[in-house]
Backbone as CSV, one residue per row, in Angstrom:
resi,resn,N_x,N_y,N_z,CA_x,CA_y,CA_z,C_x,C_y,C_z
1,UNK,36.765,-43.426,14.125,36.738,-43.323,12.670,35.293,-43.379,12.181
2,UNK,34.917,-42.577,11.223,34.193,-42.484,10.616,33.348,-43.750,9.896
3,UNK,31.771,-44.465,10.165,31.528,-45.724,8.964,31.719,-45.145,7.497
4,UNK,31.653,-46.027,6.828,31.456,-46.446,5.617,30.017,-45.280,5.159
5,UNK,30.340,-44.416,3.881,29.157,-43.292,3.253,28.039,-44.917,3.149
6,UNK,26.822,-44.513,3.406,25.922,-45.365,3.037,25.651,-45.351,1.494
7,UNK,24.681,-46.274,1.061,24.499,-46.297,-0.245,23.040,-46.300,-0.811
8,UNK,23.029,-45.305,-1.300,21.428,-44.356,-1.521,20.667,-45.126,-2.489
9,UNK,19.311,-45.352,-1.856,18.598,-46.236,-2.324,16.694,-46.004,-2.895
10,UNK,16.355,-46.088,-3.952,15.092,-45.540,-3.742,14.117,-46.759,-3.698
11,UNK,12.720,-46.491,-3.036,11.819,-47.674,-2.377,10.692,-47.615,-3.444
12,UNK,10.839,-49.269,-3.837,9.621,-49.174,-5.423,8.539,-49.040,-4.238
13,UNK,7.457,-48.164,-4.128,6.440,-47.336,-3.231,5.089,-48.501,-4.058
14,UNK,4.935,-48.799,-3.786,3.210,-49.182,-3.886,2.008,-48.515,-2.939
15,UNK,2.621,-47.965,-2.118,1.617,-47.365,-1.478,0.816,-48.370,-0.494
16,UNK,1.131,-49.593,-0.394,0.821,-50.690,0.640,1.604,-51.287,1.691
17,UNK,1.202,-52.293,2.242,1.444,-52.228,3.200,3.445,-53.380,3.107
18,UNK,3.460,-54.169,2.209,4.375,-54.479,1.824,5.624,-53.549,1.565
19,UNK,5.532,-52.591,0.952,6.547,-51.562,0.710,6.534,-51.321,2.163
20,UNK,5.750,-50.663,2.869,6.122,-50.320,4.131,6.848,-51.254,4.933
21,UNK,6.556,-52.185,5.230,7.183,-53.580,6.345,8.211,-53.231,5.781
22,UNK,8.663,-53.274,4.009,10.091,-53.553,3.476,11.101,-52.022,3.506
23,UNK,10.341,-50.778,3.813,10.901,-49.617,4.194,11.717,-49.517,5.677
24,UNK,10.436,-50.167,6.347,10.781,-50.278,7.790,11.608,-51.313,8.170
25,UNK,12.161,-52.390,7.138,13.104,-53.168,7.722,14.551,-52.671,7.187
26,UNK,14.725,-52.036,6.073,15.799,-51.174,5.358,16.344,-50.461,5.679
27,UNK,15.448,-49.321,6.734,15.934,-48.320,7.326,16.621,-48.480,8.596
28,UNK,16.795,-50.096,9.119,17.973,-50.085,10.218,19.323,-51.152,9.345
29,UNK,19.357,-51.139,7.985,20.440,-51.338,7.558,21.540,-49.965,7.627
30,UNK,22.469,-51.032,8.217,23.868,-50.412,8.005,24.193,-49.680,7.166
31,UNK,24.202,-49.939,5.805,24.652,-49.775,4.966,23.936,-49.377,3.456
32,UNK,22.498,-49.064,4.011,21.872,-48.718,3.037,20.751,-47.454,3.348
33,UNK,20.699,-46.751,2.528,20.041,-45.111,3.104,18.749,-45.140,1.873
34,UNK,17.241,-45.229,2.305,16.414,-45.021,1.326,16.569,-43.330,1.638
35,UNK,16.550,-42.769,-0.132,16.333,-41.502,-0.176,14.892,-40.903,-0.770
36,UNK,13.949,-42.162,-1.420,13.139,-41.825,-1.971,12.147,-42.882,-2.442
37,UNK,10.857,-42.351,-2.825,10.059,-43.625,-3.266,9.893,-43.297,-4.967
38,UNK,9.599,-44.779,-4.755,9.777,-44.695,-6.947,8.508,-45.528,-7.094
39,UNK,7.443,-44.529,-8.071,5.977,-45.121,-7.640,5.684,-45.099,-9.172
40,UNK,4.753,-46.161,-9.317,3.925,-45.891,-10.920,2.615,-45.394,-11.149
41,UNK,2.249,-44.653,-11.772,1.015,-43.950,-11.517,0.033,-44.148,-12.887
42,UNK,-0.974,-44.459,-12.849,-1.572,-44.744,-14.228,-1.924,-43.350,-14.682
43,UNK,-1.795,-43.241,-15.641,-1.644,-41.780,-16.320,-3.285,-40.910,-16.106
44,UNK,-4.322,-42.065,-16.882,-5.006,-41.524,-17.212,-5.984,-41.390,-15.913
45,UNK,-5.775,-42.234,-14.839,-6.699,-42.219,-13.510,-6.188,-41.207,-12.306
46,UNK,-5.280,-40.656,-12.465,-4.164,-40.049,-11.555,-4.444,-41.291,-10.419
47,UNK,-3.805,-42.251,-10.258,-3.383,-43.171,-9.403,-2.631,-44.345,-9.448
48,UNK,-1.727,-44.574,-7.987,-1.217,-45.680,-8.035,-1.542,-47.027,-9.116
49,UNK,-0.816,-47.460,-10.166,-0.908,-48.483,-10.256,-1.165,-50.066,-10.010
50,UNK,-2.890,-50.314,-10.568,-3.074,-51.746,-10.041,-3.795,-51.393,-8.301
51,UNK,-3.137,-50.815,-7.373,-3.584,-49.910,-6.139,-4.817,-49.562,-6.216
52,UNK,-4.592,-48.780,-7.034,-5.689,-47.666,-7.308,-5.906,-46.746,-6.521
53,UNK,-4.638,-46.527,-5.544,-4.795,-45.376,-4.362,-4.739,-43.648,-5.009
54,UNK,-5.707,-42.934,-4.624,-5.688,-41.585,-5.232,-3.861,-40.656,-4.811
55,UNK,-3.814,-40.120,-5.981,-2.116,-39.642,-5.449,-2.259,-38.354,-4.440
56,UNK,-3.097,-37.914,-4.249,-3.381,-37.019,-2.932,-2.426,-38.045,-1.611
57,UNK,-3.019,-38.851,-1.659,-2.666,-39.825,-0.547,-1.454,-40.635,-0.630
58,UNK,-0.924,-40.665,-1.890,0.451,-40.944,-2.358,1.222,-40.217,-1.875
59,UNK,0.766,-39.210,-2.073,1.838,-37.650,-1.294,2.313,-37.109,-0.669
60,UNK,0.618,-37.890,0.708,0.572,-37.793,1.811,1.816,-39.000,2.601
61,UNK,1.638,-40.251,2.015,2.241,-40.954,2.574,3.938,-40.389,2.870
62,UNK,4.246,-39.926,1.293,5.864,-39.507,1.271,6.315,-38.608,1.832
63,UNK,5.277,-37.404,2.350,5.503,-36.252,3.295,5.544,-36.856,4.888
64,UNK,4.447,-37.885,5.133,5.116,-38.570,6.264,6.431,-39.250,6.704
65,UNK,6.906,-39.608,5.642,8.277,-40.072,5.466,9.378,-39.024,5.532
66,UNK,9.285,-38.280,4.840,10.101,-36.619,4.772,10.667,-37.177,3.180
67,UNK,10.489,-37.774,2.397,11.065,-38.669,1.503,9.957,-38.005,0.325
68,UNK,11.157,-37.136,-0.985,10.455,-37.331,-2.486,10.070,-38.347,-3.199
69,UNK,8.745,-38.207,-3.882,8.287,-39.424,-4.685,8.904,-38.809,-6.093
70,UNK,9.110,-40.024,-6.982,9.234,-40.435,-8.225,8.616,-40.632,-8.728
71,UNK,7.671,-40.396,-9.604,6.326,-40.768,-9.987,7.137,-41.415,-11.749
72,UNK,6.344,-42.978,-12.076,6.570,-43.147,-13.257,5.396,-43.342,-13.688
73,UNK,5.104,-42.155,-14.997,3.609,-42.163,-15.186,3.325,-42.329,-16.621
74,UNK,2.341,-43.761,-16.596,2.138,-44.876,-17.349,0.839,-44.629,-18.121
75,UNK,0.796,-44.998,-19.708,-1.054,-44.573,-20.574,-1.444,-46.087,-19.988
76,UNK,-2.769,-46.256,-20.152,-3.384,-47.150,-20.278,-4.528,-47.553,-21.605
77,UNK,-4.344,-48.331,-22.058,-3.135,-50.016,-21.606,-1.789,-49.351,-21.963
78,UNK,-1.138,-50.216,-20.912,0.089,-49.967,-21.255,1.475,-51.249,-21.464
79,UNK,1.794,-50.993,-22.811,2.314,-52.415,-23.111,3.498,-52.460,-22.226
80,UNK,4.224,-53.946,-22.212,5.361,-54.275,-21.557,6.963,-53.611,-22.029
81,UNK,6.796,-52.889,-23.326,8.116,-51.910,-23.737,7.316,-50.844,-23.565
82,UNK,6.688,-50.022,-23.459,6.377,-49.011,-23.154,6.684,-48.612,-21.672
83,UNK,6.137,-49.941,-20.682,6.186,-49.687,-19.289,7.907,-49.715,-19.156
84,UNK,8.730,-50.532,-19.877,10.009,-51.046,-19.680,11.138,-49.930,-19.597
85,UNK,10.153,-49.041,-21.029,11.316,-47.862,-21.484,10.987,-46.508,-20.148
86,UNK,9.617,-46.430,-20.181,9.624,-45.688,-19.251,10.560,-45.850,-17.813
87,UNK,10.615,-46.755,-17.348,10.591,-47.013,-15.870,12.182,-46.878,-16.180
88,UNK,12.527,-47.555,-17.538,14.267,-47.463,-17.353,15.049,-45.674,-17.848
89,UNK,13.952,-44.831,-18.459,14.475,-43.661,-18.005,14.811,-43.224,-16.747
90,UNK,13.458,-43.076,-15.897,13.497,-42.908,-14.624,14.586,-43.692,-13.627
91,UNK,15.217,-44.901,-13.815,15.930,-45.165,-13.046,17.238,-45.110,-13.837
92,UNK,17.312,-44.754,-14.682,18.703,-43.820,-15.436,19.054,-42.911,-14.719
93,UNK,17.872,-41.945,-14.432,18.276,-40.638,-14.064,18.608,-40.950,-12.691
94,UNK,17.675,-41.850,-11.866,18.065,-42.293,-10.398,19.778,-42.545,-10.662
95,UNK,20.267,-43.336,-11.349,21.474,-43.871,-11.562,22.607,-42.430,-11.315
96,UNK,22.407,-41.237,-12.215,23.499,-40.189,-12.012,23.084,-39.144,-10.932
97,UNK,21.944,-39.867,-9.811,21.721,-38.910,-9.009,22.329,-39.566,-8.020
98,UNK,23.083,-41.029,-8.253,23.510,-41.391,-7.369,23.116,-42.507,-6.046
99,UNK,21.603,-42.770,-6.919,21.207,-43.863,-6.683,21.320,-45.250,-6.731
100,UNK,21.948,-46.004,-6.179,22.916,-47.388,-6.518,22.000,-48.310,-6.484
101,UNK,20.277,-48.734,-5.600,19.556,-49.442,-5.671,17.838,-49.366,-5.426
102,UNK,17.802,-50.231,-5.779,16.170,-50.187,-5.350,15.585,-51.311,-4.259
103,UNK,14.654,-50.966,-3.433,14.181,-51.910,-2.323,12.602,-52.377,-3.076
104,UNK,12.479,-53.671,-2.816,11.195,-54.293,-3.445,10.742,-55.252,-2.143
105,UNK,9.021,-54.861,-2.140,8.368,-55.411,-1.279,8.253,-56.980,-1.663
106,UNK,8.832,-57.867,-2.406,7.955,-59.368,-3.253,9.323,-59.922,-1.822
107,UNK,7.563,-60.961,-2.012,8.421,-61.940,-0.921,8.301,-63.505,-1.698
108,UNK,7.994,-63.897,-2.720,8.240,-65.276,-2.807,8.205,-65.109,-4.586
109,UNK,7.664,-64.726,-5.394,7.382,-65.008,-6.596,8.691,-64.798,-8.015
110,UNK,9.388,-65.908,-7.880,10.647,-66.020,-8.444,10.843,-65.205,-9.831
111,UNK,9.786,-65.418,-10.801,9.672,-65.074,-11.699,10.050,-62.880,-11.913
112,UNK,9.055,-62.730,-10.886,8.704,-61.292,-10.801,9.933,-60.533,-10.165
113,UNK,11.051,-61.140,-8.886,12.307,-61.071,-9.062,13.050,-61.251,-9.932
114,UNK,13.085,-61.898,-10.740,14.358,-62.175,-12.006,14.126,-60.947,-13.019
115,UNK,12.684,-60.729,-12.882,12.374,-59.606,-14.343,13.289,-58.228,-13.657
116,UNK,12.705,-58.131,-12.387,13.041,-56.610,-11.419,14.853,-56.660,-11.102
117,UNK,15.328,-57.937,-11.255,16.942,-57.969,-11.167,17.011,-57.686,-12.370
118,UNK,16.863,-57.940,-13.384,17.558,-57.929,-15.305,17.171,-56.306,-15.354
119,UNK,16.385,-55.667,-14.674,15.838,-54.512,-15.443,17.224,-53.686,-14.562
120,UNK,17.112,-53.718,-13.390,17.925,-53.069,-12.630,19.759,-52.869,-13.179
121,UNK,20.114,-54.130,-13.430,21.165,-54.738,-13.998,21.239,-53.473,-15.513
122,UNK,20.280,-53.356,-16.041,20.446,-52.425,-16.928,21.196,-51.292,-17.206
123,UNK,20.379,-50.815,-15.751,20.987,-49.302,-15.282,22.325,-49.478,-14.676
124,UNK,22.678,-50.689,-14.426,23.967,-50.610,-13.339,22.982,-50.247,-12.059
125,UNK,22.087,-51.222,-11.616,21.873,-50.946,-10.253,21.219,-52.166,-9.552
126,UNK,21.303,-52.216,-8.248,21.086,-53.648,-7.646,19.985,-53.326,-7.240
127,UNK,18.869,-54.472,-7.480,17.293,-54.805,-6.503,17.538,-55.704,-5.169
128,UNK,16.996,-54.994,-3.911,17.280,-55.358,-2.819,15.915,-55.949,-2.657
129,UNK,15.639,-57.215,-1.571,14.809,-57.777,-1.343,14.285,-58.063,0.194
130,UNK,14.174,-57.469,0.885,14.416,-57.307,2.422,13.294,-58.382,3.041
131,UNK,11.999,-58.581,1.880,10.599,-59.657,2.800,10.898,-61.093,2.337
132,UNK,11.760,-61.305,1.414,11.873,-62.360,0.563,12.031,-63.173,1.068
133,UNK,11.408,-64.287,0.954,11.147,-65.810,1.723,10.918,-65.779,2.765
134,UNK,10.070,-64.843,3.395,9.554,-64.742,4.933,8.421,-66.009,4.619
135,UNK,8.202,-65.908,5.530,6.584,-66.754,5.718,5.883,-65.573,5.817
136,UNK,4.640,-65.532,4.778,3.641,-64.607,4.731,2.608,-64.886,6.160
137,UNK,2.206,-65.869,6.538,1.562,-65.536,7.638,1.822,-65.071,8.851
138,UNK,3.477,-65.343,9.361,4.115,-64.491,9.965,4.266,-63.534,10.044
139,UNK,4.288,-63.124,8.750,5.054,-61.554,8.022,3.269,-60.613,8.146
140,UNK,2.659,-61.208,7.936,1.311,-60.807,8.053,1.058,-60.230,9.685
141,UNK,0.815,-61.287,10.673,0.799,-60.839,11.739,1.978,-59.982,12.361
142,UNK,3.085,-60.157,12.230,4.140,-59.153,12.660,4.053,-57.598,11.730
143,UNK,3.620,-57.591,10.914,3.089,-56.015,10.494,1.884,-55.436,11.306
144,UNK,1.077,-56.445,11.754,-0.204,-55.413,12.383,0.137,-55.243,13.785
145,UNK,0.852,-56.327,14.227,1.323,-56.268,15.443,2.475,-55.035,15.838
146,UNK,3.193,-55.275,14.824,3.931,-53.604,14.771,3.419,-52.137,14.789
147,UNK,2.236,-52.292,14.391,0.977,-51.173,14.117,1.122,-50.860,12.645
148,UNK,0.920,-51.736,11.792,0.843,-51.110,10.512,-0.728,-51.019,10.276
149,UNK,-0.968,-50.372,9.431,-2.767,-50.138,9.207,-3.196,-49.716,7.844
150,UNK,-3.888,-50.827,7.434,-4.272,-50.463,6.212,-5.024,-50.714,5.909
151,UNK,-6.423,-50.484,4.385,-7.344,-50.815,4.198,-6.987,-51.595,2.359
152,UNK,-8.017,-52.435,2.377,-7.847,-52.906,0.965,-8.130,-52.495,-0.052
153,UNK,-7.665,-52.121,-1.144,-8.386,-50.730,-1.891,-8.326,-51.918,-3.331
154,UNK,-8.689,-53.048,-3.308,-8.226,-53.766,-4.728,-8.264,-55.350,-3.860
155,UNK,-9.125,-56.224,-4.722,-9.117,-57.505,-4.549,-9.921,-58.368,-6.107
156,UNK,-9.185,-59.212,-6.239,-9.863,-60.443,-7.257,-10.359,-60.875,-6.550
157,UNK,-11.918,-60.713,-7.262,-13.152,-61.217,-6.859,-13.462,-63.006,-7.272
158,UNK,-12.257,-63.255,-8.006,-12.418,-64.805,-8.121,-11.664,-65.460,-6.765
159,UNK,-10.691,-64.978,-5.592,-10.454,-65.145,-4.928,-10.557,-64.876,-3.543
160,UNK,-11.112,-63.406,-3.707,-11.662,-63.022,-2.258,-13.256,-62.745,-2.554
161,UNK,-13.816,-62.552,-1.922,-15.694,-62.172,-1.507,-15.323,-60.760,-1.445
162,UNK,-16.590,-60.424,-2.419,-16.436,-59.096,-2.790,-16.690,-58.211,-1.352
163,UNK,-17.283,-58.740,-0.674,-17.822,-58.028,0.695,-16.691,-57.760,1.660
164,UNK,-14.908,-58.095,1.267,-13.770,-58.001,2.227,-13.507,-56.616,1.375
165,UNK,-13.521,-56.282,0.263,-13.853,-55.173,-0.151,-13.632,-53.531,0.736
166,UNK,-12.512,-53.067,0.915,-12.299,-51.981,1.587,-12.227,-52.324,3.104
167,UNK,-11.646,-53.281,3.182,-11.815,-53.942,4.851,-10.470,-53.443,5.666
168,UNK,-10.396,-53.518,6.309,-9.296,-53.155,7.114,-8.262,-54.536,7.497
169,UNK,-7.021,-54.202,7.461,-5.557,-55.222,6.822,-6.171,-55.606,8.245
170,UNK,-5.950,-56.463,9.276,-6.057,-57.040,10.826,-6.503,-58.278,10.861
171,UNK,-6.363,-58.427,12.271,-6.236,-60.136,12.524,-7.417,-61.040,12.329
172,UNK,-8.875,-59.978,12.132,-10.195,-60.658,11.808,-10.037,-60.888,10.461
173,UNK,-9.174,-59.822,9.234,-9.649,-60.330,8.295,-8.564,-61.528,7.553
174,UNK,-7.449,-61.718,8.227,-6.557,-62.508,8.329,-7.521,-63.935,8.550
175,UNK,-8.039,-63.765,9.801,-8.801,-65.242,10.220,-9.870,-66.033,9.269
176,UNK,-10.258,-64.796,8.655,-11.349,-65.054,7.756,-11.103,-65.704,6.034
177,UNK,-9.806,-65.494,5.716,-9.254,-65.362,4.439,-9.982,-66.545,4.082
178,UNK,-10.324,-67.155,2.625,-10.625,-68.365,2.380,-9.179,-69.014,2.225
179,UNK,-9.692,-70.379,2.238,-8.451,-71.343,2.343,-7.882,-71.245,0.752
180,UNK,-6.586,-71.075,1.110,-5.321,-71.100,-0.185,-4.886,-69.499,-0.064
181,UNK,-5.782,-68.063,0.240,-5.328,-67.353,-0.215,-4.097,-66.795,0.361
182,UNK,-3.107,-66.099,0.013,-1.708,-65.958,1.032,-2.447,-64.783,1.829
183,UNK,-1.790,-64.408,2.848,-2.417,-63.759,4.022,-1.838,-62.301,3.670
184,UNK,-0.709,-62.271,2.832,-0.062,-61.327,2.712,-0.644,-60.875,1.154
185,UNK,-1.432,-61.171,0.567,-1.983,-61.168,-0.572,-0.551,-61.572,-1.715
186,UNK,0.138,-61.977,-1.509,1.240,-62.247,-2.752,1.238,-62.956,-4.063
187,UNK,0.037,-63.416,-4.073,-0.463,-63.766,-5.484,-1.120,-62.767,-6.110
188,UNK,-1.608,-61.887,-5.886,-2.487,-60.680,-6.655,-3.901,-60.945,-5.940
189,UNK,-3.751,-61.529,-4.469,-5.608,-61.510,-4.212,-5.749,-60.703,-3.883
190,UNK,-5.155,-59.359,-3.026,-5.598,-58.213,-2.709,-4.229,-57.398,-2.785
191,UNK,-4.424,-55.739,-2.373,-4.062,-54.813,-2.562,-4.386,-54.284,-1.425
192,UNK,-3.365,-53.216,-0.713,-3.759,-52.453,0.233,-3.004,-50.635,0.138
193,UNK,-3.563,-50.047,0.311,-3.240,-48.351,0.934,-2.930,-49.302,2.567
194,UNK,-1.531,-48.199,3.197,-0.880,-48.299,4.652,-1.356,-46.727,4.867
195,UNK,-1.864,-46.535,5.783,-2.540,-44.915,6.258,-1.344,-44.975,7.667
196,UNK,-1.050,-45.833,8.166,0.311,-45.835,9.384,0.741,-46.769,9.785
197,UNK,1.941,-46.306,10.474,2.575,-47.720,11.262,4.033,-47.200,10.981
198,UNK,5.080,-48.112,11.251,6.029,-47.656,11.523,6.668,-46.776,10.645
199,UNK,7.708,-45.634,11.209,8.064,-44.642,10.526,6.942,-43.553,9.933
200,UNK,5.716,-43.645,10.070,4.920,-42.752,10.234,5.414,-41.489,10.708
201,UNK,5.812,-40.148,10.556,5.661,-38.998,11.387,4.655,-39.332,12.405
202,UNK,2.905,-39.222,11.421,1.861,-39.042,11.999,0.825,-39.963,11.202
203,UNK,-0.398,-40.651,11.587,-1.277,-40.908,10.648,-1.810,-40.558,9.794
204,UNK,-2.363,-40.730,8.244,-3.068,-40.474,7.491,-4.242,-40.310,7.653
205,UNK,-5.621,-39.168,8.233,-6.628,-39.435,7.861,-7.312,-39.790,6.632
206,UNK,-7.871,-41.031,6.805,-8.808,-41.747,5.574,-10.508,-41.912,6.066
207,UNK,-11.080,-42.211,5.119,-12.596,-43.163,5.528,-12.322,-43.638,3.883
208,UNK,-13.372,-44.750,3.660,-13.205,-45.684,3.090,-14.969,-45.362,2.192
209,UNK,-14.547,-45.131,0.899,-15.585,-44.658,0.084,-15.888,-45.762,-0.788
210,UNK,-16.292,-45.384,-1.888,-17.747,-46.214,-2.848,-16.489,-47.839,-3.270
211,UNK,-16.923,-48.527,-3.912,-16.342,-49.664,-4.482,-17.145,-49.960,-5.930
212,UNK,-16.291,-50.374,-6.477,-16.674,-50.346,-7.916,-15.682,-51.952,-8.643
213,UNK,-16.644,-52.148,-9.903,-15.903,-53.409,-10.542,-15.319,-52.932,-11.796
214,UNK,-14.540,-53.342,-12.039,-13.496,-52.855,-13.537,-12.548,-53.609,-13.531
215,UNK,-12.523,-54.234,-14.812,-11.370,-54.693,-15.592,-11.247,-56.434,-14.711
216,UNK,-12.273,-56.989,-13.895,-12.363,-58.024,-13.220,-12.121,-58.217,-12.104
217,UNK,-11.522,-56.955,-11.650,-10.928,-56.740,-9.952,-12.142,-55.709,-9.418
218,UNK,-12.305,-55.837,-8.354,-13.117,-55.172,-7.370,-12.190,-53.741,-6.568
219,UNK,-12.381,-52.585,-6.859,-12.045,-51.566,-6.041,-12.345,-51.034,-5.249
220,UNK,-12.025,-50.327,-4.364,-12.320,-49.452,-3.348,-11.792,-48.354,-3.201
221,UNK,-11.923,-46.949,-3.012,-11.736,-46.023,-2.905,-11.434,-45.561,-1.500
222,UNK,-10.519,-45.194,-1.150,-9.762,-44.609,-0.146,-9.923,-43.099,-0.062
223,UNK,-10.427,-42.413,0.525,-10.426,-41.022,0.496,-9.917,-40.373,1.666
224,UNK,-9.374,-39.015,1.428,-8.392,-38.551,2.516,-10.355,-37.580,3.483
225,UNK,-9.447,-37.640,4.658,-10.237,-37.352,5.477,-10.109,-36.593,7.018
226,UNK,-10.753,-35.618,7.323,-10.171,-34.715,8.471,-9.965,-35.653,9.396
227,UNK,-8.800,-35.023,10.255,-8.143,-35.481,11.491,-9.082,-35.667,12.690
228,UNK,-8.447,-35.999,13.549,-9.372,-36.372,14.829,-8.608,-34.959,16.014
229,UNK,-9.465,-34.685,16.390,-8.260,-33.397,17.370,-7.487,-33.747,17.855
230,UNK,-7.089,-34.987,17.977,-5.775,-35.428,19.093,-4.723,-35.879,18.138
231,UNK,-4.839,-36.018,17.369,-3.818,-36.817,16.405,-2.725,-35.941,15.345
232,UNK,-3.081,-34.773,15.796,-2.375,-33.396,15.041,-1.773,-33.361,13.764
233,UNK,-2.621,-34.130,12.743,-1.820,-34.497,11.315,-3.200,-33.157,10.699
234,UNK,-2.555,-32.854,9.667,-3.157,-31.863,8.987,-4.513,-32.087,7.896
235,UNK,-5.567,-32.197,8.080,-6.197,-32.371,6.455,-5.791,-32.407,5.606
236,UNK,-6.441,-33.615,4.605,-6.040,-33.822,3.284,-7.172,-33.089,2.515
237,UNK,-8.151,-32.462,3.030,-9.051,-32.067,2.106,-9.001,-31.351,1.372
């Protein structure tokens, strides 16, 4: 006999390395099928939200996946009903396409779950939580150890040294963190672009460009970048 139709799900995409771990643990549920990523894009920068990853590389990521992005695209500033109404069109329409839920990378911050359950609840649709209450330093090393790979494209400079700044996600800069910060950045100390790791087709070529200060956070620029001959992924240039 036939299982149970799965139940189609789209992945809030940040473009880091969190969404990924929480893609890659979803996709050996039983009972749940991601069909797509649902990403926010700041209107006026063409990029990931808060990220700041260029959507070239947004694109790239979802073509590695074989998976359409959703783009919900946000003015800046952008108030809390503005962001609210937007995001709840978009998962309206998810709703009669048959979309029953959404997967979210937050692993501890109670508050930021309750908002992402009430909004969901709206549409008639459930927020799934697949990292939630891991231990971040665990959850930290079992992503790189899996081969996930990423660089930091976004850190508060009141919490990290501006010099970790475009560093690469791994076990040196893990060792190095100052004391208090979560390893998994889950307070807002950093931000990462995932260029690979599991469920990858193929890697992302990147190199890691200029850094800049705005708005009190420290950025970094991620830029797409030719392949290596062995690695047979296509230019982003």
């Amino acid at each position: 006999m036939a299982g149970a139709e799965k139940a189609k799900a789209w992945i809030a995409w940040s473009s880091g390395k969190d969404s990924l771990w929480a893609l890659h643990l979803i996709r050996h549920s039983p009972d749940l099928e991601v069909v797509g990523f649902l990403t926010t894009i700041t209107e006026a920068y063409g990029r990931v939200s808060m990220h700041s990853v260029r959507e070239t590389l947004l694109h790239a990521q979802a073509a590695a996946f074989g998976l359409p992005l959703h783009a919900v695209r946000i003015p800046t500033p952008c108030s809390n009903e503005a962001y609210d109404a937007l995001m709840g069109r978009t998962l309206a329409h998810a709703r009669k396409l048959g979309v029953a839920k959404v997967v979210f990378g937050d692993i501890s911050l109670a508050g930021v779950r309750a908002y992402r359950e009430a909004r969901m609840t709206e549409v008639d649709m459930q927020a799934v939580f697949p990292l939630w209450g891991a231990d971040t330093a665990s959850l930290a090393r079992d992503m790189i150890v899996a081969g996930v790979r990423a660089h930091l494209t976004c850190l508060d400079p009141r919490k990290l040294p501006r010099s970790m700044a475009g560093r690469a996600f791994d076990e040196d800069f893990i060792a190095q963190l100052p004391e208090g910060v979560d390893p998994c950045g889950e307070n807002g100390e950093f931000h990462t672009f995932a260029w690979d790791g599991p469920g990858f087709s193929h890697p992302i070529p990147v190199h890691v460009g200029e850094t800049v200060e705005r708005d009190g956070f420290v950025f970094t620029d991620v830029l797409p970048a030719a392949p290596s001959p062995d690695n047979g992924a296509q230019s982003m240039d």
